[in-house]
PyMOL Python script that loads the backbone (N, CA, C, O; Angstrom):
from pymol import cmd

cmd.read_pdbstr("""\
ATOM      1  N   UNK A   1       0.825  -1.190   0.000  1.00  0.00           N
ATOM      2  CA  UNK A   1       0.000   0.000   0.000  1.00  0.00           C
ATOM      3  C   UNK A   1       0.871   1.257   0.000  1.00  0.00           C
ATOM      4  O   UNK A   1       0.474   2.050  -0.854  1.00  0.00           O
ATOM      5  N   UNK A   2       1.911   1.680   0.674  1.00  0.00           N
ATOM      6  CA  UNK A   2       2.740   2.157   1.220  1.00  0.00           C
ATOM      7  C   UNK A   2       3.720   2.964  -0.115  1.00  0.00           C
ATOM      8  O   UNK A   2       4.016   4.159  -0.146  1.00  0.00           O
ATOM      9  N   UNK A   3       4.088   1.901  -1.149  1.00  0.00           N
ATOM     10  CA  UNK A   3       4.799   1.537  -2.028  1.00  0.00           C
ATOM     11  C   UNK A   3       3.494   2.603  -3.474  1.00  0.00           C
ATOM     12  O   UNK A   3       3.936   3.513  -4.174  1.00  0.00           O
ATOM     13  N   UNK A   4       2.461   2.267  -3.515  1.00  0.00           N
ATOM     14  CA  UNK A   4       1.523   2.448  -4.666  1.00  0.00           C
ATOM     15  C   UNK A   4       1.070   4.094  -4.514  1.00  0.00           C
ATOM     16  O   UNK A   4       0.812   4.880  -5.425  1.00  0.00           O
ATOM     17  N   UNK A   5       1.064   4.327  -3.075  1.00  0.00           N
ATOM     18  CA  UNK A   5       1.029   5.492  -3.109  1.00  0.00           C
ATOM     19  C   UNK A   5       2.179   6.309  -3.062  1.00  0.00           C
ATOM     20  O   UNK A   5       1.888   7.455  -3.404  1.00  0.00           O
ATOM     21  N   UNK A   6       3.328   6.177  -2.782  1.00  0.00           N
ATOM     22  CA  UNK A   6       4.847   6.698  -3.110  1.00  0.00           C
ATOM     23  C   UNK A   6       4.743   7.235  -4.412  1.00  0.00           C
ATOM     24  O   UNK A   6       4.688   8.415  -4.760  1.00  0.00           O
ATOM     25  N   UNK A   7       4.719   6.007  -5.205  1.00  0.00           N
ATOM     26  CA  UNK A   7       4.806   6.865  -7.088  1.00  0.00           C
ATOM     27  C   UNK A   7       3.687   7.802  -6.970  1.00  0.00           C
ATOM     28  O   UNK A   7       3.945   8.900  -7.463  1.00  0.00           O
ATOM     29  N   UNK A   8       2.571   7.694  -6.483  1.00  0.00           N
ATOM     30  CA  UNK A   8       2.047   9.153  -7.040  1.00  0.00           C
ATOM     31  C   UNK A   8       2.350  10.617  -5.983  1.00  0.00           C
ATOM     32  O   UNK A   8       1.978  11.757  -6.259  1.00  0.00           O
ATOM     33  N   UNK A   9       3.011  10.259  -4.913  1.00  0.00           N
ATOM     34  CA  UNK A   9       3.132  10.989  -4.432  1.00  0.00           C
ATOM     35  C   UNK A   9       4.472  11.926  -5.025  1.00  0.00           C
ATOM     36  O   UNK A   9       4.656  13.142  -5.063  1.00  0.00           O
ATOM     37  N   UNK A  10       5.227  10.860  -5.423  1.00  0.00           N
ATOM     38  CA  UNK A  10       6.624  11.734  -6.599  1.00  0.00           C
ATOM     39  C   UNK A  10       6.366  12.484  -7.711  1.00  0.00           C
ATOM     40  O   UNK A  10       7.048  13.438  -8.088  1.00  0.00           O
ATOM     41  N   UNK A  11       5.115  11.940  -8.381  1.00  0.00           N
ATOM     42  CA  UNK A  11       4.858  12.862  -9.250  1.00  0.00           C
ATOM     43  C   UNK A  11       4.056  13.915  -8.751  1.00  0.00           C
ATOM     44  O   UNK A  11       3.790  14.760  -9.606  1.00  0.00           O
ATOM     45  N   UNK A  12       3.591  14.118  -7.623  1.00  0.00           N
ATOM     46  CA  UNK A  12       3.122  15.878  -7.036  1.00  0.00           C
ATOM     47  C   UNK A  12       3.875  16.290  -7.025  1.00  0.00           C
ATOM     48  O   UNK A  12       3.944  17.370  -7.610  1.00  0.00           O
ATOM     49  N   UNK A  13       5.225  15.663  -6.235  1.00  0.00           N
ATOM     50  CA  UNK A  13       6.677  16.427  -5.538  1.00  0.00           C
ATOM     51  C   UNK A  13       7.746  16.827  -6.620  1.00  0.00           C
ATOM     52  O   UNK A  13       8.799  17.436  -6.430  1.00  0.00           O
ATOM     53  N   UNK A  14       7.246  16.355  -7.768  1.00  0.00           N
ATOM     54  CA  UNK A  14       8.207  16.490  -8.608  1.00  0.00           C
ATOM     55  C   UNK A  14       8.149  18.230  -9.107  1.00  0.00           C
ATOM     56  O   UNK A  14       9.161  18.929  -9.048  1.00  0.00           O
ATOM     57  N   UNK A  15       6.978  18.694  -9.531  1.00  0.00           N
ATOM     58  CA  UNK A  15       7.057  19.625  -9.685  1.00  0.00           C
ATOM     59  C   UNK A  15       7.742  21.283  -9.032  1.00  0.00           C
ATOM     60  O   UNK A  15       8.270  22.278  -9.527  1.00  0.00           O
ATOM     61  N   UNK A  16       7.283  20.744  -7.469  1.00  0.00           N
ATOM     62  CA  UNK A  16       7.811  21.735  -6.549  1.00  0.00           C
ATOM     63  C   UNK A  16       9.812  21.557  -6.018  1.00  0.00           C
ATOM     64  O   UNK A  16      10.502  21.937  -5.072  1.00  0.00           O
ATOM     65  N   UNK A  17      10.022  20.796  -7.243  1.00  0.00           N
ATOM     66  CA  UNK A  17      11.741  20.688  -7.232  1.00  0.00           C
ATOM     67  C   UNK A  17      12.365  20.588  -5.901  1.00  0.00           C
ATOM     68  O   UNK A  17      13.357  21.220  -5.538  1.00  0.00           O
ATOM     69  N   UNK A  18      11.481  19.464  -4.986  1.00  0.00           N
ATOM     70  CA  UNK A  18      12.137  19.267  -4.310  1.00  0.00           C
ATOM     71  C   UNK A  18      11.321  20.198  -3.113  1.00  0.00           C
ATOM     72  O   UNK A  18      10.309  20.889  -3.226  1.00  0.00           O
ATOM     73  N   UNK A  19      12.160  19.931  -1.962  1.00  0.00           N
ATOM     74  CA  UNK A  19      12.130  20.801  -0.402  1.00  0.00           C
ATOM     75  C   UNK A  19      12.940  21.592   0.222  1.00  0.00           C
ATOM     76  O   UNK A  19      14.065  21.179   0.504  1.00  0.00           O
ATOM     77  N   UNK A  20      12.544  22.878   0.562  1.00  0.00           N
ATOM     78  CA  UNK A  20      13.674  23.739   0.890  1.00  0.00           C
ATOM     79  C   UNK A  20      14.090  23.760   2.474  1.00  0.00           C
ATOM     80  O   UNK A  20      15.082  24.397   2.831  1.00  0.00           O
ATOM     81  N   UNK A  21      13.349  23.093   3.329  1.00  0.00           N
ATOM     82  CA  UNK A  21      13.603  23.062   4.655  1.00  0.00           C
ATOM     83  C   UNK A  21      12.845  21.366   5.249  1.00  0.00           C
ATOM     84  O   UNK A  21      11.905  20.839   4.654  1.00  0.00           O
ATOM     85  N   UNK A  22      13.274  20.977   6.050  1.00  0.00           N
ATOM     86  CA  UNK A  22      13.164  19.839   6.189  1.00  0.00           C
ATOM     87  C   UNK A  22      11.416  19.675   7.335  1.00  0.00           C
ATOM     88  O   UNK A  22      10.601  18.767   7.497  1.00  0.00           O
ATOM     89  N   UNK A  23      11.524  20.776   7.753  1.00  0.00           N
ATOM     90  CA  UNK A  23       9.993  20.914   8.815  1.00  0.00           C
ATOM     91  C   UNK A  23       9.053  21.381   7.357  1.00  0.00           C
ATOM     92  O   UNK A  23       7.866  21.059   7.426  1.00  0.00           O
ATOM     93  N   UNK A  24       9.424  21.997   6.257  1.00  0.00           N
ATOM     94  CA  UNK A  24       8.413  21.914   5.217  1.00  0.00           C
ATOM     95  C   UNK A  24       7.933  20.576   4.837  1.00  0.00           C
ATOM     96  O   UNK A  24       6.710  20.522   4.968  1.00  0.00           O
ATOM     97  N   UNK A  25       8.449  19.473   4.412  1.00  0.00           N
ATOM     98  CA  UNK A  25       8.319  18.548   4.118  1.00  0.00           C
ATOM     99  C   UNK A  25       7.066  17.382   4.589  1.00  0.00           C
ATOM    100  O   UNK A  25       6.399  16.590   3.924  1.00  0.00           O
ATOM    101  N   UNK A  26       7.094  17.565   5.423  1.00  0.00           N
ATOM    102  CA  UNK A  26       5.414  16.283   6.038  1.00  0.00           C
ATOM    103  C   UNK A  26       4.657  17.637   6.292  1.00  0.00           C
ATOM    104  O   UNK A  26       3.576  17.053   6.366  1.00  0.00           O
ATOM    105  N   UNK A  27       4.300  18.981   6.493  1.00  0.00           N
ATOM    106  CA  UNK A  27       3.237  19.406   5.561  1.00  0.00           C
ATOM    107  C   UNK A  27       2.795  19.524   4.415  1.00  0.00           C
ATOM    108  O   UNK A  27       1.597  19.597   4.141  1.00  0.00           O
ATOM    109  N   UNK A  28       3.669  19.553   3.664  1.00  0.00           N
ATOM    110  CA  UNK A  28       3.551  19.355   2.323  1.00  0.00           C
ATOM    111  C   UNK A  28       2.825  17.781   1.865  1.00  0.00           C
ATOM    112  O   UNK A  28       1.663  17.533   1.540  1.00  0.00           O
ATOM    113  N   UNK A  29       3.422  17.327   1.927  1.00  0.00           N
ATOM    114  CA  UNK A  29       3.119  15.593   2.043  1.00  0.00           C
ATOM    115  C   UNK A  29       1.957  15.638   2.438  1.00  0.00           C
ATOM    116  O   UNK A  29       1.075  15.418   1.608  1.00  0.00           O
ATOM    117  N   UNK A  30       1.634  15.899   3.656  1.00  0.00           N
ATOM    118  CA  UNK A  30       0.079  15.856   4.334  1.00  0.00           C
ATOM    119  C   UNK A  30      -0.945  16.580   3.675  1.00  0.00           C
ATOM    120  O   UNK A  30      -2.139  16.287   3.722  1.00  0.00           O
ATOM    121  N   UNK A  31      -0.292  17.826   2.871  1.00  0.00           N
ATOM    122  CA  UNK A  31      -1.514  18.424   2.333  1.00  0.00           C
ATOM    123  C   UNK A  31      -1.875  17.441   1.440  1.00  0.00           C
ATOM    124  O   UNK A  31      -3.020  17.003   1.544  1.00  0.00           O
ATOM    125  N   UNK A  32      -0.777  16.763   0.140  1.00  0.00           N
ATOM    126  CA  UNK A  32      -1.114  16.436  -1.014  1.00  0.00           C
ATOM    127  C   UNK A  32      -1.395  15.216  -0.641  1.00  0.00           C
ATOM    128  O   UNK A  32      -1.686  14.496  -1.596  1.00  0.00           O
ATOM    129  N   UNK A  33      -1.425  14.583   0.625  1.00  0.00           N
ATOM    130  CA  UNK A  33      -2.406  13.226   1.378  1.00  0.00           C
ATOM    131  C   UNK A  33      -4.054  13.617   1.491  1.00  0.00           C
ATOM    132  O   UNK A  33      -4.959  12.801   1.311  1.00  0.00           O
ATOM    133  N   UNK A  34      -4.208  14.817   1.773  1.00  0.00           N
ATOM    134  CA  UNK A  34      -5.709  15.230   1.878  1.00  0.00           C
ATOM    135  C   UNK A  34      -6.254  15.288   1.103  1.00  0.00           C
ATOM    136  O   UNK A  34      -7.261  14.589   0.988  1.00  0.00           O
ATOM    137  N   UNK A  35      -5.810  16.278   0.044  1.00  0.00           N
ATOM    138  CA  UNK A  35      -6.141  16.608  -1.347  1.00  0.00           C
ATOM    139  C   UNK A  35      -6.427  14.969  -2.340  1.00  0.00           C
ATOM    140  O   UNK A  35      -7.346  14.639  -3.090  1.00  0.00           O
ATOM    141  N   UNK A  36      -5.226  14.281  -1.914  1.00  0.00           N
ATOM    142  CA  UNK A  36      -6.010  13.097  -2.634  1.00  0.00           C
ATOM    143  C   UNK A  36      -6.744  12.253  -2.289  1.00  0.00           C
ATOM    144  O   UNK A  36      -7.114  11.484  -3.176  1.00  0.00           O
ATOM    145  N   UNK A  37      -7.359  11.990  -0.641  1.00  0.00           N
ATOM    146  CA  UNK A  37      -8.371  11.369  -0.070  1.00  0.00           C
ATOM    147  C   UNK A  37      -9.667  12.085  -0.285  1.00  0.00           C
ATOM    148  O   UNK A  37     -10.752  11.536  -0.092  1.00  0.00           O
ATOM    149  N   UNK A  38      -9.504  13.579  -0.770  1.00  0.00           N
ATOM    150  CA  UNK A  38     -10.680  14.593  -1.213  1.00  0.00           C
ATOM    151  C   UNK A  38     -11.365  14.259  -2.133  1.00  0.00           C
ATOM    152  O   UNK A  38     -12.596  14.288  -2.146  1.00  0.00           O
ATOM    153  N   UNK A  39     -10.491  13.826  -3.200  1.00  0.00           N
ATOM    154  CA  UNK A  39     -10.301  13.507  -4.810  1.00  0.00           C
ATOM    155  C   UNK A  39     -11.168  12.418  -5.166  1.00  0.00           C
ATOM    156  O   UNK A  39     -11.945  12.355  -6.119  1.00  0.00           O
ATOM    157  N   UNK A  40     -10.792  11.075  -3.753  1.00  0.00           N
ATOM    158  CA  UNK A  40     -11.339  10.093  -3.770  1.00  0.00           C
ATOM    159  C   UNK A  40     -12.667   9.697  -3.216  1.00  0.00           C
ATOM    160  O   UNK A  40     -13.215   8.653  -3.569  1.00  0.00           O
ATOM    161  N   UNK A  41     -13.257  10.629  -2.236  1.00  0.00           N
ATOM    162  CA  UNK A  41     -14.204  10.338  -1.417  1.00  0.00           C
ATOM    163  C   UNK A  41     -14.146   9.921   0.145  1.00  0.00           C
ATOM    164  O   UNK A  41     -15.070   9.702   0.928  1.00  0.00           O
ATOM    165  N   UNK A  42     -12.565   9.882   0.353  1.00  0.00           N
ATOM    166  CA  UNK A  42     -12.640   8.975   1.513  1.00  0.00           C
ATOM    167  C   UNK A  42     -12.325   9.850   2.936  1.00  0.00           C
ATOM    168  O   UNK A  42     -11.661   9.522   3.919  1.00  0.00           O
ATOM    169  N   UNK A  43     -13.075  11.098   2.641  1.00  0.00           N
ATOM    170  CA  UNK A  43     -13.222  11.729   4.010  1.00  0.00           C
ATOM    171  C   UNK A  43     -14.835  11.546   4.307  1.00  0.00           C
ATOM    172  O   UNK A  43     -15.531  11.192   3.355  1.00  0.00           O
ATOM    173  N   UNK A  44     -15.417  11.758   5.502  1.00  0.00           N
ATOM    174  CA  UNK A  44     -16.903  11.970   5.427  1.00  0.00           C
ATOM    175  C   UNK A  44     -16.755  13.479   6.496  1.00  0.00           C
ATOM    176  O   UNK A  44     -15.871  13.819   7.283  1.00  0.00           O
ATOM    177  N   UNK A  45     -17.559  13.884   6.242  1.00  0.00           N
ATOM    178  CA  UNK A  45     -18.165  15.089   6.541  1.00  0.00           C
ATOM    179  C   UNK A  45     -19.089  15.154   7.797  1.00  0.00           C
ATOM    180  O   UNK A  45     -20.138  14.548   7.581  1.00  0.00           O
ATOM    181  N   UNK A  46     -19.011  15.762   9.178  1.00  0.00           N
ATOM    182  CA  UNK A  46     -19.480  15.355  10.415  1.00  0.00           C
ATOM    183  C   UNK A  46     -20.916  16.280  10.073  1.00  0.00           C
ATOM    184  O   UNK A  46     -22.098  15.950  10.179  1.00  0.00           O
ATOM    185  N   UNK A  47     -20.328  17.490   9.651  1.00  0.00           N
ATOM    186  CA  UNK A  47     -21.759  18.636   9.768  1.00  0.00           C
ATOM    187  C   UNK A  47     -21.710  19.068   8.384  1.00  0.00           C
ATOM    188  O   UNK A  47     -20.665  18.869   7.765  1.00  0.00           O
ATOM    189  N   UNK A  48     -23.041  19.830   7.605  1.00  0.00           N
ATOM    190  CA  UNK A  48     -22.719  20.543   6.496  1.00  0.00           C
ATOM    191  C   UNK A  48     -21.975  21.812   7.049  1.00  0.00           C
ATOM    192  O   UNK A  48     -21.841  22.430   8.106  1.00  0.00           O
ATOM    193  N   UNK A  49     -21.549  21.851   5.680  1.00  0.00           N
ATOM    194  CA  UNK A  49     -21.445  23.297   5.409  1.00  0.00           C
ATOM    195  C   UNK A  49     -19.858  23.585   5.636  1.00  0.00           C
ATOM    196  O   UNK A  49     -19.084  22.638   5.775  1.00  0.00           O
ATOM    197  N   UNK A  50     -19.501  24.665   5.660  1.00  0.00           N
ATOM    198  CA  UNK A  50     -17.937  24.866   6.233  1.00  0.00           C
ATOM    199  C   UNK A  50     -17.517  24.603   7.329  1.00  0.00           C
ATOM    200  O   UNK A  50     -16.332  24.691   7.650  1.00  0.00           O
ATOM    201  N   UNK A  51     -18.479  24.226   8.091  1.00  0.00           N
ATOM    202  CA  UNK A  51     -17.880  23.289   9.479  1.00  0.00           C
ATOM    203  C   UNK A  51     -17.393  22.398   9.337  1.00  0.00           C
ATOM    204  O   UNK A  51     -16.469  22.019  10.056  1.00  0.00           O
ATOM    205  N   UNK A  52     -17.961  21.611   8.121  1.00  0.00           N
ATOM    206  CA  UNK A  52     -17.661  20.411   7.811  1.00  0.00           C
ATOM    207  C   UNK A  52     -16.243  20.264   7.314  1.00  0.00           C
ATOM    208  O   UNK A  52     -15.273  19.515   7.434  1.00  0.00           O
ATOM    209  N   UNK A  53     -16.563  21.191   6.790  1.00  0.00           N
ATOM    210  CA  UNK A  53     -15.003  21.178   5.501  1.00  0.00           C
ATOM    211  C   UNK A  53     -13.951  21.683   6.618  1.00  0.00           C
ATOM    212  O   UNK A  53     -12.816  21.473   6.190  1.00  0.00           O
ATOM    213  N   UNK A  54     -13.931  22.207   7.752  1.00  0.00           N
ATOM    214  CA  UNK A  54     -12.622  22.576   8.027  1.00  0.00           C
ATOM    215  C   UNK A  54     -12.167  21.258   9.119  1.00  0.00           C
ATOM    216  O   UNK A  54     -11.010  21.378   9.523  1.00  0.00           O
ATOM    217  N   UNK A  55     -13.039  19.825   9.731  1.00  0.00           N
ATOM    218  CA  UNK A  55     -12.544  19.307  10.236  1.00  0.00           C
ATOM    219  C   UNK A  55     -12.664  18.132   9.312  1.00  0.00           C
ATOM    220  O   UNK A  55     -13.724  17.770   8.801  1.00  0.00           O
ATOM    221  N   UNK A  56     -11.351  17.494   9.118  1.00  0.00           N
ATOM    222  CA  UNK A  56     -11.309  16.310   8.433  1.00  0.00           C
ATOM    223  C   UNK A  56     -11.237  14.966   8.821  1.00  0.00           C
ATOM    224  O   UNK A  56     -11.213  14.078   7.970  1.00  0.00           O
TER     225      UNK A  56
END
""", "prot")
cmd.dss("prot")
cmd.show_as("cartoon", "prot")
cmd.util.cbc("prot")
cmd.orient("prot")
């Protein structure tokens, strides 16, 4: 599992040439972890509306 999501995670990272500080790095990662569980469906939503959306 671990492995399948790596390759696509290189091709997000590829663009941003890399990391300029090492505490940047697992936010970055984490965003483009959200963004693609977004993508997929696999958050659920506790309340509507923007309540919803700001806890994941």
């Amino acid at each position: 599992m671990i492995e399948t999501n790596h390759g696509a995670l290189k091709r997000l990272t590829r663009p941003t040439r890399g990391f300029q500080k090492m505490r940047t790095a697992p936010v970055t990662l984490k965003g483009f972890e959200v963004m693609r569980m977004i993508r997929q469906h696999h958050c659920i939503l506790r309340h509507q509306g923007v309540a919803g959306e700001i806890r994941l």
